[in-house]
C-alpha atoms as one frame of an Amber mdcrd trajectory, in Angstrom:
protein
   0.000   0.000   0.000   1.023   3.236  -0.835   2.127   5.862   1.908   0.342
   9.467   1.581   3.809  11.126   1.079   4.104   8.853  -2.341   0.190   9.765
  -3.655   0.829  13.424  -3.172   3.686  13.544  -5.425   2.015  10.948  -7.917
   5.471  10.191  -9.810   4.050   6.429 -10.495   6.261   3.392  -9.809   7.884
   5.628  -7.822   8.120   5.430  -3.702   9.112   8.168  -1.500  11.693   6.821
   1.496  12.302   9.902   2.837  11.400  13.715   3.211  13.956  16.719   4.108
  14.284  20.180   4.333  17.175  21.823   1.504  18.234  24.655   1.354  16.106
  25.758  -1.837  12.965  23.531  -1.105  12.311  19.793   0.533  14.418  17.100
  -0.672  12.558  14.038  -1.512  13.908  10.790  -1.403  12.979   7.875  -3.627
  12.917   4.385  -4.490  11.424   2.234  -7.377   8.107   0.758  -6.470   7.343
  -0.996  -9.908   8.784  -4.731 -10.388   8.258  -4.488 -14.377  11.396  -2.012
 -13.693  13.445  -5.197 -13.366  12.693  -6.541 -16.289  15.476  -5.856 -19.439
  14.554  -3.344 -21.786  16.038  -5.581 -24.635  14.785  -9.278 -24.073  11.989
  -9.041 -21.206  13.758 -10.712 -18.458  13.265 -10.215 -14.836  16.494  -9.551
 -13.344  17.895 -11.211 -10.354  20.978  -9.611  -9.410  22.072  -6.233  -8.436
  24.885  -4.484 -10.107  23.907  -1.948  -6.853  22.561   1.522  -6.748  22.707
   4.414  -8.474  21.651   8.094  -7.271  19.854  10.143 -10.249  18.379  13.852
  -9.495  15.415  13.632 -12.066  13.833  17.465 -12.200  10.330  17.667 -11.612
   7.335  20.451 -11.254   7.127  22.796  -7.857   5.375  20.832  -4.893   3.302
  23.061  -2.837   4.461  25.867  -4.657   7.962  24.934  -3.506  10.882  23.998
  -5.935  10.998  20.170  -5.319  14.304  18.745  -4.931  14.415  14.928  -6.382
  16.415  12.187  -5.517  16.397   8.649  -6.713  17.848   5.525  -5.514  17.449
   3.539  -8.365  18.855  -0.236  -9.243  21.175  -1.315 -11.595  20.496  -4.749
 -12.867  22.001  -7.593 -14.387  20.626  -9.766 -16.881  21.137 -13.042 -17.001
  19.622 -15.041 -20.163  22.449 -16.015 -22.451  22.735 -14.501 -25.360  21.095
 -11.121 -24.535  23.042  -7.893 -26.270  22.396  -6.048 -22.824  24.572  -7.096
 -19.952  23.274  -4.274 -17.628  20.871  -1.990 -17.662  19.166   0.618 -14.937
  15.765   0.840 -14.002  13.201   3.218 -15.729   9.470   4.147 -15.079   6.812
   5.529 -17.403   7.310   9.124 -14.994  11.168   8.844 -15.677  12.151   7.757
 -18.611  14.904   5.870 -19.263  18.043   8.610 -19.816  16.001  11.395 -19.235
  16.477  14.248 -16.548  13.084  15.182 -16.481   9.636  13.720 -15.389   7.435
  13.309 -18.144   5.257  15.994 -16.208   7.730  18.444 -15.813   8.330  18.230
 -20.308   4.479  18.312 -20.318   3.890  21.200 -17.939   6.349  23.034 -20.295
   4.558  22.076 -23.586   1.443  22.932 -22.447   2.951  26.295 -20.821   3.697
  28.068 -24.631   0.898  26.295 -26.262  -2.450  26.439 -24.087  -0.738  28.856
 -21.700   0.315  32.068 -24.021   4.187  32.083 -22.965   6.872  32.542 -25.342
   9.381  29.702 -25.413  12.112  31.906 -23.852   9.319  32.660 -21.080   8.253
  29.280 -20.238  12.071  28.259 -19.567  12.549  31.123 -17.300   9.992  30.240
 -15.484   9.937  26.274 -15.236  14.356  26.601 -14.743  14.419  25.328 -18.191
  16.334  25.254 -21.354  14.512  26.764 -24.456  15.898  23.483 -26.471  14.152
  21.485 -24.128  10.951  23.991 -23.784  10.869  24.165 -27.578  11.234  20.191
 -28.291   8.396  19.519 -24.985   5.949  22.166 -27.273   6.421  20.394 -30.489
   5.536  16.901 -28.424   2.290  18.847 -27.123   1.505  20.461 -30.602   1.867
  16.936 -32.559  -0.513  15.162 -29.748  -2.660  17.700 -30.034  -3.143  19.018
 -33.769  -4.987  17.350 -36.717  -2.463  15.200 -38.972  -2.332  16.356 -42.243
């Protein structure tokens, strides 16, 4: 069962461990809560052994109106079938991507910010902390889900 600490920041298959003041904004500490994580992105199978752990600082939207600060203990796996072209691989959720430094929230947010929200791309990286690469590539995500093909 989920704690309330881990539904109020809804990052999903993600767990929250532990909660601490920074000095910019709470820290949040975090595990992976989903077992499909385990499983190896190139043949499907569940991993037994740890390669151990891995600290990742995945950015995410304000909490509370408070910059969030993110950490995430996250697994690095071995996998075992013969023959596999992977040998290793870290765990990933749907919220965090794997080799992303965003949530997929935090790219939506910023989308959504220039195209239903009337910001400039320059204006929606100032004030998400963002890149205007970044904001311009999360826009043309929202625009394509969003717009007609033609």
């Amino acid at each position: 069962m989920e704690d309330a600490t881990t539904r109020l920041l809804g990052l999903d298959g993600l767990a929250v461990i532990a909660v601490a003041d920074g000095p910019h904004g709470p820290v949040v500490d975090l595990v992976t809560a989903d077992e499909r994580a385990r499983r190896c992105p190139e043949c499907g199978t569940a991993a037994r052994r740890s390669k151990g752990r891995r600290v990742t600082r995945p950015r995410d939207l304000p909490v509370g109106g408070r910059p969030t600060r993110l950490r995430w203990f996250k697994r690095r796996w071995r996998c075992d079938k013969p023959g596999c072209a992977r040998a290793s691989f870290t765990e990933a959720v749907t919220a965090v991507p794997a080799r992303k430094r965003l949530t997929g929230r935090l790219r939506s947010a910023a989308g959504a910010a220039v195209a239903d929200g009337g910001r400039t791309i320059m204006q929606a990286a100032r004030d998400l902390d963002m890149s205007w690469p970044v904001v311009a590539a999360a826009f043309t995500a929202h625009a394509a889900a969003v717009l007609p093909s033609m």
